[in-house]
C-alpha positions as CSV (number, residue, x, y, z in Angstrom):
1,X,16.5,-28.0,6.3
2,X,12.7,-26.8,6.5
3,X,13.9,-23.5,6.8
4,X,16.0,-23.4,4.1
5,X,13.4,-25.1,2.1
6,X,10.7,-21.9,2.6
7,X,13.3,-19.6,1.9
8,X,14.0,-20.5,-1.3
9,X,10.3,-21.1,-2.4
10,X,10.2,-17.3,-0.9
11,X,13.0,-16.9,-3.6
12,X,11.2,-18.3,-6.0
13,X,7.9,-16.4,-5.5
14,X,9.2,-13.0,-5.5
15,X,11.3,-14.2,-8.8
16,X,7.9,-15.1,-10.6
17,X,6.0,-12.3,-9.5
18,X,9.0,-9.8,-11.3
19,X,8.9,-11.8,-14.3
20,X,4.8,-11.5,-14.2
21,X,5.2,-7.7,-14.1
22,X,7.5,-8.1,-17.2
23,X,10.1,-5.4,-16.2
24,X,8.9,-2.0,-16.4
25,X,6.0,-3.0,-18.6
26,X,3.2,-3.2,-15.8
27,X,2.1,-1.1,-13.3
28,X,1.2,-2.4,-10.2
29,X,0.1,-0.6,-6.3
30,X,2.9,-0.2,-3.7
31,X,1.8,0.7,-0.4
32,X,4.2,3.6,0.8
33,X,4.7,2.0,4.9
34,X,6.4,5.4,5.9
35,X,3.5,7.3,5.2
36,X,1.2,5.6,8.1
37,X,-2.4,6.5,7.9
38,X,-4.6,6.9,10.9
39,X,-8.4,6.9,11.7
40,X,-9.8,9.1,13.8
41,X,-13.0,7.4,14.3
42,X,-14.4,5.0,12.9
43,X,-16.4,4.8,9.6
44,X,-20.2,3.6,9.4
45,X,-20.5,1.4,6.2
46,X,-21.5,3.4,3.2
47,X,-19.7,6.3,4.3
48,X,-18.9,8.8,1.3
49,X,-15.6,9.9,3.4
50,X,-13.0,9.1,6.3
51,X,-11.3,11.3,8.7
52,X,-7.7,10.9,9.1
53,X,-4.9,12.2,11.9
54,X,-3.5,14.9,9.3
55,X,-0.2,13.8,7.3
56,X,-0.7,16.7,4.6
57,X,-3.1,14.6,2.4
58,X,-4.7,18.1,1.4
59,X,-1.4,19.3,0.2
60,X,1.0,17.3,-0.8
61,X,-1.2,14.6,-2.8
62,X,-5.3,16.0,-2.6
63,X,-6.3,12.2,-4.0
64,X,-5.1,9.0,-4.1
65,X,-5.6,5.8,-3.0
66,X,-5.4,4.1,1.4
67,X,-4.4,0.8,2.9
68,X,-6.2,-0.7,5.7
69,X,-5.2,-3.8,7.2
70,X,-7.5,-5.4,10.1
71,X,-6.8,-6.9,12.9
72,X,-8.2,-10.1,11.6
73,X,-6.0,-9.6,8.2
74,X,-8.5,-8.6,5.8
75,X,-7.5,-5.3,3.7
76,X,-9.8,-2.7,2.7
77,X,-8.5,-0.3,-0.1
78,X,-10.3,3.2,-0.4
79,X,-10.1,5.5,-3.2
80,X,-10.0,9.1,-2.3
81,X,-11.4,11.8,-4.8
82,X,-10.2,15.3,-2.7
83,X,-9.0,15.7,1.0
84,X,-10.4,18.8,3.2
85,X,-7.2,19.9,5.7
86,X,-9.0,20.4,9.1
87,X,-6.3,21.2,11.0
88,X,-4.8,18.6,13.1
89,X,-7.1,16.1,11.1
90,X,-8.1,15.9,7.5
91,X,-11.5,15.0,5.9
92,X,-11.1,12.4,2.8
93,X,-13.5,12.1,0.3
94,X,-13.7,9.0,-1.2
95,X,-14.8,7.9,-4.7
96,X,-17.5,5.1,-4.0
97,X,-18.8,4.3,-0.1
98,X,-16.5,2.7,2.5
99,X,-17.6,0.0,4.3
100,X,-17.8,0.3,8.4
101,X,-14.7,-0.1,9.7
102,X,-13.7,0.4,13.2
103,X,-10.6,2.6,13.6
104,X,-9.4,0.4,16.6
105,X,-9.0,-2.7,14.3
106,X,-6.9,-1.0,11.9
107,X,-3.4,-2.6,12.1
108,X,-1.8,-1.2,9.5
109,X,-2.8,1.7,7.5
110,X,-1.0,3.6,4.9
111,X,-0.9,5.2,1.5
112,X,-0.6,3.6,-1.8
113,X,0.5,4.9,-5.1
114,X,0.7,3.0,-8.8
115,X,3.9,2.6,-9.7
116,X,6.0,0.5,-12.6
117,X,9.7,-1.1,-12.3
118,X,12.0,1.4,-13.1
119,X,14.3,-1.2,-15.1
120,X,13.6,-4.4,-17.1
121,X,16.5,-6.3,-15.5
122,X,15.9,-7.0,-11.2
123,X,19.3,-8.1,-9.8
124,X,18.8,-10.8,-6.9
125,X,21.7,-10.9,-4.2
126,X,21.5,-14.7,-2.9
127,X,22.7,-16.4,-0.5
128,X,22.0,-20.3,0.2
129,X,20.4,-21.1,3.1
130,X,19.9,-17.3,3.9
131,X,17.5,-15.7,1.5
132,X,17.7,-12.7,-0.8
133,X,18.2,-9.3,-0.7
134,X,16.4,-7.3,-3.7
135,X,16.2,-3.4,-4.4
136,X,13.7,-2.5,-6.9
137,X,13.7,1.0,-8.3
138,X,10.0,2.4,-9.3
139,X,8.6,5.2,-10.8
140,X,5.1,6.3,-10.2
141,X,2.3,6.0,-13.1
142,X,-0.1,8.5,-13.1
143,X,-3.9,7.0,-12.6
């Protein structure tokens, strides 16, 4: 079936992305999706910072990099020099300018950090006709 069919080019995808990163050879950016980022207002283009609902940016990682994904699917990525804890929200200083994004559009945002495969070998559980499951183990790469 159709179905099937884009399943198994899903299969085969993900299969030649691994063997692109050639095992723990090459780093790559993982968005962390449990570590949701949110504006607090939006940010005029050429902004030198954000403001964010406070996760402990400021303590726990002080710089790094963000995920934003509009409403109309385009992704911005912002790289963050040092974070100022304000209290309930946290001021992010970001290396470069952002450009104006309105905080209301923001579907998805999160934190990302540069990671590698943890292994050389990926082990792909599949079943025909219902996809794959795949854990990958990663370590994170200093920038």
């Amino acid at each position: 079936s159709a179905h099937t069919d884009s399943r198994d080019a899903e299969i085969m995808t993900l299969r030649r992305w691994f063997y692109y990163l050639r095992g723990a050879q090459r780093a790559f950016w993982l968005p962390c999706w449990n570590r949701g980022v949110r504006l607090v207002g939006d940010v005029s283009g050429g902004a030198g910072s954000v403001v964010i609902q406070s996760i402990g940016f400021a303590a726990a990682y002080g710089a790094g990099d963000l995920f934003l994904r509009m409403a109309d699917g385009t992704v911005h990525t912002l790289q963050v020099a040092s974070a100022v804890d304000n209290g309930v929200t946290e001021t992010l200083t970001l290396v470069g300018t952002a450009p104006a994004i309105v905080a209301a559009q923001v579907r998805t945002g999160c934190l990302m950090f540069r990671v590698r495969l943890a292994a050389d070998r990926i082990e792909f559980a599949h079943v025909a006709g219902f996809g794959a499951r795949v854990q990958v183990p990663c370590v994170e790469v200093p920038v």
